[in-house]
C-alpha positions in Angstrom: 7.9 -3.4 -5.9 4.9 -3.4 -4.4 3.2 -0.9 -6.6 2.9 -3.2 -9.1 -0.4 -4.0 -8.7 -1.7 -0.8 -8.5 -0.3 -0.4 -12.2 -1.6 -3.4 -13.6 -4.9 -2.1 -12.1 -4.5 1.1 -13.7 -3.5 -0.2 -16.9 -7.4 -2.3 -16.9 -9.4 0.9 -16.1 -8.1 2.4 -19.1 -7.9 -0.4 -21.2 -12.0 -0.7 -20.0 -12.7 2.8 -21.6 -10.9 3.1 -25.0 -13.1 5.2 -26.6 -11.2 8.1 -25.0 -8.1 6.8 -26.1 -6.7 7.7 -29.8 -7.3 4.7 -32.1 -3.9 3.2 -32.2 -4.1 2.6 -28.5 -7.8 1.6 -28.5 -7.1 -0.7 -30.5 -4.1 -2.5 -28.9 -5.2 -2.7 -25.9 -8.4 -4.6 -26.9 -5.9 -7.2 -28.6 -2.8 -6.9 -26.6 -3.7 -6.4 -22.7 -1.2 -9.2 -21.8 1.5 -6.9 -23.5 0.0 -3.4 -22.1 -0.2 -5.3 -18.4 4.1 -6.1 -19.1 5.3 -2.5 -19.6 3.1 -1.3 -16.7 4.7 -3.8 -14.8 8.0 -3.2 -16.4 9.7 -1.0 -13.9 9.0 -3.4 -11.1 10.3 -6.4 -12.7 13.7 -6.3 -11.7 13.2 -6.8 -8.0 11.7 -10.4 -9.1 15.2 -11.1 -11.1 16.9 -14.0 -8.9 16.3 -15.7 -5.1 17.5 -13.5 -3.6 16.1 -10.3 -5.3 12.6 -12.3 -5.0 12.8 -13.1 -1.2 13.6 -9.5 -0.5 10.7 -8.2 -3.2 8.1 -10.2 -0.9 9.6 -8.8 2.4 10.3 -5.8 1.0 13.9 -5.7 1.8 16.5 -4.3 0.0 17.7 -1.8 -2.3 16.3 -1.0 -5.8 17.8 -3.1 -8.4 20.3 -1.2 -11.0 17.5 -1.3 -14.2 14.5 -0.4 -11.8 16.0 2.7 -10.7 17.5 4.2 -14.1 13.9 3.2 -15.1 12.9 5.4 -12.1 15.3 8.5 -12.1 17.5 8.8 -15.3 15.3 9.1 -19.1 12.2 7.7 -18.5 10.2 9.3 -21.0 13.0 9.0 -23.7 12.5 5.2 -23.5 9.4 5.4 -24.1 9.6 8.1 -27.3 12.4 5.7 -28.2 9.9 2.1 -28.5 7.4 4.5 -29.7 8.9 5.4 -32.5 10.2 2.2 -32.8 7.2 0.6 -32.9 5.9 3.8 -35.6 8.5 2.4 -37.7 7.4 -1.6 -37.6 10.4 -2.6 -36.0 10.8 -5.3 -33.8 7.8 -6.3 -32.2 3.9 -6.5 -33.7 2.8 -3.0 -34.0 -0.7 -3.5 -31.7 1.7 -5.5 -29.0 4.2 -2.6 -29.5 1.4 0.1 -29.0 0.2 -2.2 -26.0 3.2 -2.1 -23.8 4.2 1.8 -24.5 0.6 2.4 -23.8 1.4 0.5 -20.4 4.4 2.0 -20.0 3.4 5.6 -19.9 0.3 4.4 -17.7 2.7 3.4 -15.1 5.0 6.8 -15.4 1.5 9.1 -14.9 0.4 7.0 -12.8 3.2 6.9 -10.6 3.9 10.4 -10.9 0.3 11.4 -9.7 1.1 9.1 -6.6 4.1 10.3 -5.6 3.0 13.7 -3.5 0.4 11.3 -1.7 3.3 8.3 -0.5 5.8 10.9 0.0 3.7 12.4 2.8 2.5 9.2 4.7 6.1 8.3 4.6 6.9 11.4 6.5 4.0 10.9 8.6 3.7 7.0 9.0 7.0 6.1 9.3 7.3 4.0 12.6 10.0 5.0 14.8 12.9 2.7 14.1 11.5 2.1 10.1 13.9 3.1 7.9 12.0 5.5 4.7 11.9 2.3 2.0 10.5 -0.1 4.3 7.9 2.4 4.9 7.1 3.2 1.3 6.9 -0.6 0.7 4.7 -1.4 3.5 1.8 1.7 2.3 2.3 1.1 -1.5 1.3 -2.3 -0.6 -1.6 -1.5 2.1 -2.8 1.2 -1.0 -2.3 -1.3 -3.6 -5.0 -4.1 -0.9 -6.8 -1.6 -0.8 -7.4 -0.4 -4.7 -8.1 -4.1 -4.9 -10.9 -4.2 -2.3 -12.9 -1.4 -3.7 -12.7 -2.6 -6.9 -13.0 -6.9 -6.2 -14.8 -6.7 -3.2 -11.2 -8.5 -2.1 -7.4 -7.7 -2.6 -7.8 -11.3 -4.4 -4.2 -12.2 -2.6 -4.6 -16.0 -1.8 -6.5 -16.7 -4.9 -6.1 -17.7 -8.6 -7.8 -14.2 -9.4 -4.5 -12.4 -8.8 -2.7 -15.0 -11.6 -4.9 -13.2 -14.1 -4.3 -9.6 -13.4 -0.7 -10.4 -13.3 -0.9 -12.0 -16.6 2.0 -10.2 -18.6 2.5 -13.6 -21.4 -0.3 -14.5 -24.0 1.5 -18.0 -23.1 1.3 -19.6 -20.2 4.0 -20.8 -18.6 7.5 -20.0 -16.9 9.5 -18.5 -20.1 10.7 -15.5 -20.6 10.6 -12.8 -23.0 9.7 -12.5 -26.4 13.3 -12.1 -28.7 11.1 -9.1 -30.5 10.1 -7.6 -27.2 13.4 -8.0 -25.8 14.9 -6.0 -28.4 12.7 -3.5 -28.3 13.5 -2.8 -24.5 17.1 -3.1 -25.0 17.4 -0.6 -28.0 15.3 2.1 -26.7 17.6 1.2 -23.0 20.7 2.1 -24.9 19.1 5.4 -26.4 17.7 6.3 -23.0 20.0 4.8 -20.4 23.1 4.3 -22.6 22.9 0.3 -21.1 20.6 -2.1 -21.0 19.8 -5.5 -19.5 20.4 -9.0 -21.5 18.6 -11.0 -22.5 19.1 -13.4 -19.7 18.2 -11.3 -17.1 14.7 -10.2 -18.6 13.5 -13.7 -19.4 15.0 -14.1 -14.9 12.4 -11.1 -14.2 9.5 -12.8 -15.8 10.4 -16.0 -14.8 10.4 -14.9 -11.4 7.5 -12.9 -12.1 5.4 -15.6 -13.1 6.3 -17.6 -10.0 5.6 -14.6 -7.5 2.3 -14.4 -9.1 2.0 -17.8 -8.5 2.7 -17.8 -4.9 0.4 -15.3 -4.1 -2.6 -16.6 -5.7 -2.0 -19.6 -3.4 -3.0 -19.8 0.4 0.8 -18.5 0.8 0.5 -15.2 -0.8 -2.5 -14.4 2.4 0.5 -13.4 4.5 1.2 -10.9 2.2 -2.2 -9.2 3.2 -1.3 -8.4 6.6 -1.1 -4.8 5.7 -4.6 -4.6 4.9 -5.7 -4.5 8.1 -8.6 -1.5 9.7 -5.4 0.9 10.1 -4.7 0.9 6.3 -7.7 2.9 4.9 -5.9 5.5 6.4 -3.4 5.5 4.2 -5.8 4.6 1.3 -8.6 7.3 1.7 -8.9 9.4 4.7 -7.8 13.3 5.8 -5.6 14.6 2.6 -5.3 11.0 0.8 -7.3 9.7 -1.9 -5.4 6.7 -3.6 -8.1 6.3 -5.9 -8.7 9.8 -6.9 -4.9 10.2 -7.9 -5.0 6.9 -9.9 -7.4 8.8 -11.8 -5.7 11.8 -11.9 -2.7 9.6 -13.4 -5.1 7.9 -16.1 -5.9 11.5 -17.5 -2.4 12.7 -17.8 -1.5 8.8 -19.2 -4.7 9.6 -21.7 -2.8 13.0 -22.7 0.6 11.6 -23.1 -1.1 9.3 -25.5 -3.1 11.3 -27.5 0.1 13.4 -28.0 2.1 10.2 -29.1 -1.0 8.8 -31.4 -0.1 12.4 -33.3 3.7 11.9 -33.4 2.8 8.2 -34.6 0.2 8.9 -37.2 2.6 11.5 -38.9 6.1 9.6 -38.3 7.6 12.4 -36.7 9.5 12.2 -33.7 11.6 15.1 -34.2 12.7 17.8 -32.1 9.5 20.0 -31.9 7.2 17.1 -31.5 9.2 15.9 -28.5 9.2 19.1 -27.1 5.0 19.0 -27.1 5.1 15.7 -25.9 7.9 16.9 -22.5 4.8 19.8 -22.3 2.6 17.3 -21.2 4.9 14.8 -19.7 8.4 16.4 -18.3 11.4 14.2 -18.5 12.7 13.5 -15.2 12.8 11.1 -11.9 8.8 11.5 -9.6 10.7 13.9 -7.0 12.3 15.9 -9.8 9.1 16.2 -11.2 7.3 17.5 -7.9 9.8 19.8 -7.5 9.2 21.2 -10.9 5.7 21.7 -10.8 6.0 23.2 -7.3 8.4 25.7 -8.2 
């Protein structure tokens, strides 16, 4: 969960240089940020699904909800060849809101992938000595995620109406849910990937409870959430062997790949075998640690 903000950050530093993006993307993200800012964000929404699912996403409790992991670990990049072809094909959902959120989509993936190495080791290292591996990862995605903020803001912006903004994932305002074209286009390219796929009813819950977490922390509440940025973080932002900001950008260039790849498959309609076999080139299918593994061997 607490990554999240380092993806919607992500998914504004590319969006704030289109011009090395293919023209399909370029131009959805200048229209459709809201849209690019929900698919970033998508893998993270679950933990906002419910009370209780909330309370433990802003203590950082608990285990990964069901959709959040097979978003995590089982077909992530078929999902998102699935809405991408779907969206090639005008189904659904607008095509530049389409473009938007598989353009935010694969920014989280890269993005998370080029982070993983990095968190993996300060776990290892920075784990205290009764903190159990998750609540570790939770407390210095969240200290990295302050951080990205500070050096770009000047402030993590927790505690005021700034954050609201960058958590903007509606063109309305509001707490509703989902779009009925959006929805669908999650749920069929879930079946294809996942073979199951969240109603209805419990997407419009995420982004319900989304919109209320963002909420709460842009109020003087969400300034207990910054405890973690405290002198003692940097460490695990920049410092001996860690560069948070250097692998986000590492991320955005892979993310800037993937796309380029897809604005091909999209401009010809062909999603075929032997396109999707270029795009795995760039982008292997697989969970972050299968990943490491694979490039390690």
């Amino acid at each position: 969960m607490p990554a999240f903000l380092t993806y919607l950050t992500a998914v504004e530093r590319l969006a704030a240089h289109v011009n090395s993006l293919p023209q399909e993307f370029s131009r959805a993200l200048g229209e459709d940020l809201e849209y690019a800012r929900f698919g970033a964000a998508l893998v993270e929404l679950p933990w906002f699904g419910g009370l209780t699912a909330g309370v433990h996403a802003w203590r950082g409790q608990g285990v990964a909800p069901a959709f959040s992991r097979l978003m995590r670990e089982r077909a992530p990049v078929a999902f998102g060849v699935k809405a991408a072809e779907l969206v090639s094909n005008g189904a659904l959902v607008g095509t530049e809101a389409g473009l938007a959120f598989v353009a935010g989509y694969f920014t989280q993936l890269c993005v998370g992938r080029a982070l993983e190495p990095v968190v993996q080791a300060l776990v290892a290292t920075h784990a205290g000595a009764r903190e159990a591996p998750p609540a570790a990862r939770h407390r210095i995605e969240w200290a990295q995620s302050l951080a990205l903020m500070q050096e770009l803001h000047g402030s993590p912006l927790v505690g005021t109406s700034a954050i609201r903004t960058k958590m903007q994932i509606r063109k309305a305002s509001g707490v509703k849910g989902v779009g009925r074209g959006l929805y669908e286009l999650m749920r069929v390219s879930s079946q294809e990937a996942f073979g199951e796929a969240p109603s209805k009813l419990e997407v419009d819950g995420w982004v319900r409870g989304f919109f209320l977490f963002a909420m709460a922390l842009g109020s003087p509440l969400g300034r207990l959430t910054a405890g973690a940025n405290e002198p003692s973080s940097r460490e695990l932002y920049r410092g001996p062997g860690v560069d948070v900001f250097a692998a986000l950008d590492l991320g955005l260039d892979a993310t800037r790949e993937v796309l380029s790849v897809l604005g091909s498959m999209i401009r010809r309609n062909n999603f075929g075998a032997r396109s999707r076999f270029k795009l795995l080139e760039v982008c292997p299918e697989g969970s972050p640690e299968q990943v490491m593994r694979a490039r390690a061997a």
